[in-house]
Each structure stands twice: as structure tokens, then as C-alpha cells.
N, C-alpha and C positions, 0 to 999 in steps of 0.2 A: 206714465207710470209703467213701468216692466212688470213682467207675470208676478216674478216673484214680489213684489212689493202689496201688486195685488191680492196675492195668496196670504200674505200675512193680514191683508184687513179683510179679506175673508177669515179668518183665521182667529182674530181679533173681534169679530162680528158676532161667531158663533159662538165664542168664549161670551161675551156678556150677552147676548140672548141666552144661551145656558145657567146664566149667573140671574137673571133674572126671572125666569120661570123654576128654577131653583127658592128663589125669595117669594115669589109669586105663592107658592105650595105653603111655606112653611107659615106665612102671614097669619092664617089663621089661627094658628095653636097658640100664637104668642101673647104677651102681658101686653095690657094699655101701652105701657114703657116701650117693649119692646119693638111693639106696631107700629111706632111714633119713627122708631131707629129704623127699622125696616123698611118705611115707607121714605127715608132719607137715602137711604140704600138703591134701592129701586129706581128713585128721579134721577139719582148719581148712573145709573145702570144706562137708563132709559136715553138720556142725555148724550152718554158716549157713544150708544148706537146710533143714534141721529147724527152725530158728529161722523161717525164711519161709513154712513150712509151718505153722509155729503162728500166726503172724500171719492166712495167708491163709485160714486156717483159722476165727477169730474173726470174718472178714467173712462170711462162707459164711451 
């Protein structure tokens, strides 16, 4: 993988860790309902950084 390809999933990494401790914070303010959505949110989050960490991972 070239820098720049790398630079996007660094890039892409720190977008959803941001997007995650973003959701992380707000978790607790929210309705049963919303906890439920949030917590679908989150695995979704959590999931594609593990996915970006295998990727970045193979360029290593």
C-alpha cells in the first residue's frame, strides 16, 4: 500500500475513533430507546475500526 493510501486509513481510523468516543459521551443522557440505537451505533463504529486496523495492519 503507498503512503497515501495509508494516510487515508489513518484518516479514516481517527474519523471513527472520533465518531465513537463522540457516541461514547453522549450514551448516557439518552432514552432506553435511544441507548438501544446508540449502542447499534457504536458496534457499527467499533467494527470498522477493527476492519481498518486489519487493513493497516497488512501494510505494517
Amino acid at each position: 500500500m503507498t503512503g497515501i493510501d495509508n494516510s487515508k486509513l489513518l484518516h479514516d481510523l481517527r474519523s471513527k475513533c472520533s465518531s465513537l468516543k463522540s457516541a461514547a459521551e453522549l450514551y448516557k443522557d439518552c432514552s432506553p430507546a435511544e441507548k438501544k440505537e446508540m449502542l447499534a451505533l457504536m458496534n457499527s463504529a467499533a467494527a470498522e475500526i477493527a476492519k481498518l486496523l486489519g487493513q493497516l495492519e497488512r501494510t505494517a
